[in-house]
C-alpha positions as CSV (number, residue, x, y, z in Angstrom):
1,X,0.0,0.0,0.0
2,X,0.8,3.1,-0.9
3,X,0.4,6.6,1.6
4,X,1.8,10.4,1.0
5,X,3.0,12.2,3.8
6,X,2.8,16.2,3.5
7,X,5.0,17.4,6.0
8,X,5.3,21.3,7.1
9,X,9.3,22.8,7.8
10,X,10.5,21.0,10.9
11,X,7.5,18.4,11.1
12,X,8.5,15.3,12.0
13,X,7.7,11.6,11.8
14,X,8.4,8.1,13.0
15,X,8.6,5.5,10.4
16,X,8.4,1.7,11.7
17,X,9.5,-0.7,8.3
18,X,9.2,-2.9,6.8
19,X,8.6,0.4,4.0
20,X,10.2,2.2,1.7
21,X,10.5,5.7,1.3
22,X,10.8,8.3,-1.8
23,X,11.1,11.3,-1.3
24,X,8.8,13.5,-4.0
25,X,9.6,17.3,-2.9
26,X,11.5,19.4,-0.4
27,X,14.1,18.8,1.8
28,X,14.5,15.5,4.4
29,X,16.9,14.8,7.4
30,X,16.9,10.9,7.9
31,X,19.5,9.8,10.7
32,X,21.5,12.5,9.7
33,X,21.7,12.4,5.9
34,X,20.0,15.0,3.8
35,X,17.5,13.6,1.1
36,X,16.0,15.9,-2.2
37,X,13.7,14.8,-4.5
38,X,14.2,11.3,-6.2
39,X,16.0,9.8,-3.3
40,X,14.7,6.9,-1.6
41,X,15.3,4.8,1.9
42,X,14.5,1.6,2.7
43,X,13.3,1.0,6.5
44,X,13.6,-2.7,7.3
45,X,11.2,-4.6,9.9
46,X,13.2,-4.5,12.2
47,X,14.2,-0.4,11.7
48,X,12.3,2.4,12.6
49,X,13.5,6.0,11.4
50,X,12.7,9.7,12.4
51,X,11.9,11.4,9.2
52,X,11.9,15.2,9.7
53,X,11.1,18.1,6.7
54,X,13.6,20.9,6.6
55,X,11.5,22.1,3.8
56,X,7.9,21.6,2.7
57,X,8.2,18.1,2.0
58,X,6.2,15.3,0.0
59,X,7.3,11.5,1.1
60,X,5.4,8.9,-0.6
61,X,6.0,5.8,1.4
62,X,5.2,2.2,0.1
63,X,4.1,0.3,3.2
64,X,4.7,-3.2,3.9
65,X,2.8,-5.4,6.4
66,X,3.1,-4.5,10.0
67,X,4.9,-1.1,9.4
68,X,3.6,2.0,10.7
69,X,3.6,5.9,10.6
70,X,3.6,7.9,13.9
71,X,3.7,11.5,14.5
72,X,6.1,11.6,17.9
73,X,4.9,13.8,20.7
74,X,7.4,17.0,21.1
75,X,10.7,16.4,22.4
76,X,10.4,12.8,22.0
77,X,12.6,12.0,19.0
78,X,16.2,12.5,19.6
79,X,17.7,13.4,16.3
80,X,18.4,16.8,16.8
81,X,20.1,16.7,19.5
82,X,21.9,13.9,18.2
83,X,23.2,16.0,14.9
84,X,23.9,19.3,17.0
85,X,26.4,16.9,19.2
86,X,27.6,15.2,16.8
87,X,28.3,18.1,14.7
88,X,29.7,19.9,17.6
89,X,32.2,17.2,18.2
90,X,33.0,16.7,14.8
91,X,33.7,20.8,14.4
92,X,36.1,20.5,17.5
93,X,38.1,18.0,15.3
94,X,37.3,14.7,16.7
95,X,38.2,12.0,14.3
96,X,37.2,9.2,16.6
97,X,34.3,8.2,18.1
98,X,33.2,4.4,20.3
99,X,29.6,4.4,20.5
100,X,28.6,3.0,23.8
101,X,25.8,1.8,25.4
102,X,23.8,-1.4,26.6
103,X,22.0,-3.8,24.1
104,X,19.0,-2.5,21.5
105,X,19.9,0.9,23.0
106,X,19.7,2.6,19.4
107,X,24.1,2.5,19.1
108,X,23.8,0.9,15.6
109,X,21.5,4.0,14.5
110,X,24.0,6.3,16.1
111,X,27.3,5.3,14.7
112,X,25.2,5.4,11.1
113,X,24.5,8.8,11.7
114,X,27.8,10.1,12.9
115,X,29.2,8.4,9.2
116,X,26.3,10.2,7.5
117,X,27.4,13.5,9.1
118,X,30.8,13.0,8.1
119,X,29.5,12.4,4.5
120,X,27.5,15.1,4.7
121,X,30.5,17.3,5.1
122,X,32.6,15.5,2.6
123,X,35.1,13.6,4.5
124,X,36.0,9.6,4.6
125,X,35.0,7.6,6.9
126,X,34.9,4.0,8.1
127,X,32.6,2.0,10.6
128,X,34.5,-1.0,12.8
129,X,31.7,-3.1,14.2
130,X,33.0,-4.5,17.3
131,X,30.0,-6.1,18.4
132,X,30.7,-10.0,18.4
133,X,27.5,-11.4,19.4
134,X,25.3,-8.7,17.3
135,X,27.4,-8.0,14.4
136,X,25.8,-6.3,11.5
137,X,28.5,-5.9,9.6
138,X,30.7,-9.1,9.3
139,X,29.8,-12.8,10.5
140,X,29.6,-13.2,14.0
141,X,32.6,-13.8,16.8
142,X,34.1,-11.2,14.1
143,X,35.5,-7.7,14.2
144,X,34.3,-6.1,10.7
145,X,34.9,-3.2,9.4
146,X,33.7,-1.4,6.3
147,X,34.3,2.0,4.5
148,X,31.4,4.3,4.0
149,X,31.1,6.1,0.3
150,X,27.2,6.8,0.1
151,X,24.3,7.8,3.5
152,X,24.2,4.1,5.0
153,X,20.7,3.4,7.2
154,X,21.5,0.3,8.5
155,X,25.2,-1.2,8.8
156,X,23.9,-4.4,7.3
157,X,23.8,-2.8,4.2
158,X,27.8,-2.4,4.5
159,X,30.0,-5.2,2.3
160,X,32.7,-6.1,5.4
161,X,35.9,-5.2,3.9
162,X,38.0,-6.2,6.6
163,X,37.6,-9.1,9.0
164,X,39.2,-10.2,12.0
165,X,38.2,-13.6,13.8
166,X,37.7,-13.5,17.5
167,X,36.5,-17.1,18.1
168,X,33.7,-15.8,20.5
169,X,29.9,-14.0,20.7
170,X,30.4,-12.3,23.7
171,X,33.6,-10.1,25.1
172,X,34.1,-11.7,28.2
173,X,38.0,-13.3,28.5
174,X,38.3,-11.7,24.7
175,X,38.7,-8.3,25.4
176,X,42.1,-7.6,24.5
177,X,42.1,-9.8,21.7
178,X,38.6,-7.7,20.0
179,X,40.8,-4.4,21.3
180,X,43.9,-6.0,19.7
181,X,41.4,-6.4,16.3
182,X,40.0,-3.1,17.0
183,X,43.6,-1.2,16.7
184,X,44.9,-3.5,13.8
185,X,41.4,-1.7,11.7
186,X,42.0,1.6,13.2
187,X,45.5,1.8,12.0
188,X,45.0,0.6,8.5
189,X,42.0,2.9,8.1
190,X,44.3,5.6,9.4
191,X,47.1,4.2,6.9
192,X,44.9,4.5,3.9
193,X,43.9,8.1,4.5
194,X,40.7,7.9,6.1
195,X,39.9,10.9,8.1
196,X,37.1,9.6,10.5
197,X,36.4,6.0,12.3
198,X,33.8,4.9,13.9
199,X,33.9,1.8,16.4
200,X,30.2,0.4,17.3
201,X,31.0,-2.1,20.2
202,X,28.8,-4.2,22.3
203,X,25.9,-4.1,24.7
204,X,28.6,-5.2,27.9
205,X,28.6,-2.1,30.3
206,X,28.2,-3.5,33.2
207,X,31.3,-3.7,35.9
208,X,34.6,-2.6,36.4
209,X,35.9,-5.0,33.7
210,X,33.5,-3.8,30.8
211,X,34.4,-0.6,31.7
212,X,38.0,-0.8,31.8
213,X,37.3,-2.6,28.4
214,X,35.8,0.3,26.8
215,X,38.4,2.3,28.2
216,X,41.2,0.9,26.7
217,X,39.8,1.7,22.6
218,X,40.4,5.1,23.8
219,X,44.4,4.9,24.6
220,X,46.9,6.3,22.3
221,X,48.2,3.3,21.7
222,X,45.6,2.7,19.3
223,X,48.2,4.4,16.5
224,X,50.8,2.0,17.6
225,X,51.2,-0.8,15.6
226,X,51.4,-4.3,16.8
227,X,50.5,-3.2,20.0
228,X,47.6,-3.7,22.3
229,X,47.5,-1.4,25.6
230,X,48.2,-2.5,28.8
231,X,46.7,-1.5,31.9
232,X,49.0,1.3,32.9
233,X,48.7,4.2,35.0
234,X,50.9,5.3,32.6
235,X,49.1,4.7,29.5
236,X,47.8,8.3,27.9
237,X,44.6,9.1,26.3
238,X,44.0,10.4,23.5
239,X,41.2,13.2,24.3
240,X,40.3,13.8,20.4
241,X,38.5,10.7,20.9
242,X,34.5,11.2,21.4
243,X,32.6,8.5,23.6
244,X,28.9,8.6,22.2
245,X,26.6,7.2,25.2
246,X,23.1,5.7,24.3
247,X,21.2,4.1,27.3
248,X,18.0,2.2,26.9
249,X,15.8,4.6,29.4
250,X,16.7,7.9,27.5
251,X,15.9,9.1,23.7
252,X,19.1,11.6,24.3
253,X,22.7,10.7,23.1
254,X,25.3,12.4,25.1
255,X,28.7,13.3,23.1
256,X,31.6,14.2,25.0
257,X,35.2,14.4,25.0
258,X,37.2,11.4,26.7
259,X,39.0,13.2,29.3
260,X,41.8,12.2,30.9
261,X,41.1,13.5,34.8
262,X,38.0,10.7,34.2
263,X,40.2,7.6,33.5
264,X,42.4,8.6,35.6
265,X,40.3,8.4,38.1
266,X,39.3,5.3,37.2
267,X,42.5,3.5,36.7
268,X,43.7,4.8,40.3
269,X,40.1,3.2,41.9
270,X,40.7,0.0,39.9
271,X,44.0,-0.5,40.7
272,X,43.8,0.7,44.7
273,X,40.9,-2.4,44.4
274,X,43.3,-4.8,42.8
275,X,46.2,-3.8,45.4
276,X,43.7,-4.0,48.5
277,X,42.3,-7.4,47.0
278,X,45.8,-8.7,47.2
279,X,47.1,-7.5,50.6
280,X,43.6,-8.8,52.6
281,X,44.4,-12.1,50.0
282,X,47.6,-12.8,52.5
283,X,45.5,-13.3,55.7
């Protein structure tokens, strides 16, 4: 079935797929990319898109069974504040970004927009899916990878150019082997020219170990090659590297810059743990 949507400047809508959309006039924002006439999007079952007019816009959408059209109350989408923080970050310089979060959080829609943005502004860009239980990207117990030339909706629509085997679906006991994966990507991307990367990892957030192992994509280290990072108190951080947090109670994304004083912090509580753990250990 066929519908039309006429949309005023700064209307929104959700669409739920499976659908397909085609824009017929004015100007569309769909996570993050910018649509005019003749272009068209494909919102699979299992997707479900903000579609919001920057200009008087007609949007014929072909509906399949069980999809859906929704007009969000105000303030409940997220995309604009997810493209005014992404943009900000991406106007400070940042050329990195790990997209964090728990699982079915929205983190696969996020790092596709933050590629889209940088598309939108011209550059090069590349998505490492790090995910090894939910990978869209590459087979599972993977770390994929794929450059991005064109607006990408959904990373399964990527064609994994680079694979790295990790022999496992979930992190636990493989985290410095799916970091050690993560910097080989990193540094060939960064070898071959590419000005922005974009690490999508998975839904483990929970604990002083999942934490530490998000920590340690963001070491400088990352540049070095044949090297994985250790846990140091020495180890830097490199602070051009953007953390984008999605949580499964909140529409908002919070961008920020990785500082230093935080994992700092952390690494001093996690090791005065380890060192207390140890001393009571002996009586």
């Amino acid at each position: 079935m066929k519908v039309v949507i006429e949309l005023d400047t700064e209307e929104l809508v959700r669409v739920s797929g499976p659908a397909k959309l085609h824009i017929v006039k004015g100007k569309v924002i769909v996570l993050g990319a910018i649509l005019m006439p003749g272009d068209e999007v494909m919102v699979h079952g299992t997707r479900s898109y903000a579609v919001k007019c920057v200009d008087k816009c007609s949007i014929e959408v072909d509906i399949g069974d069980g999809a859906s059209i929704e007009r969000p109350q105000a303030k409940e989408e997220p995309l604009d504040s997810w493209i005014s923080k992404v943009d900000e970050l991406l106007d400070s310089g940042c050329r990195s970004f790990i997209v964090v979060g728990p699982v079915d959080a929205g983190k696969t829609s996020i790092a596709a927009l933050i590629a889209n943005r940088v598309i939108y502004r011209g550059g090069r860009v590349a998505i490492v899916d790090a995910d090894v239980g939910q990978a869209d990207i590459g087979p599972p117990a993977c770390v994929s990878s794929a450059t991005v030339d064109k607006y990408v909706f959904w990373l399964r629509e990527l064609y994994a150019e680079k694979i790295r085997f990790i022999g496992s679906i979930v992190p636990q006991r493989f985290e410095k082997r799916i970091v050690g994966a993560v910097v080989d990507l990193v540094w060939e991307y960064r070898k071959e020219g590419i000005d922005h990367v974009v690490v999508d990892t998975d839904g483990w957030i929970s604990g002083a170990s999942a934490l530490e192992y998000k920590a340690e994509m963001a070491r400088t280290e990352w540049y070095l090659e044949g090297r994985v990072p250790l846990h140091t108190l020495r180890a830097n951080l490199k602070t051009e590297v953007a953390f984008c947090i999605s949580t499964a109670n909140s529409s908002a994304i919070s961008g920020l810059k990785f500082q230093k004083i935080f994992v700092l912090y952390f690494l001093i509580y996690h090791t005065l743990f380890v060192l207390l753990f140890e001393l009571f250990s002996f009586h």
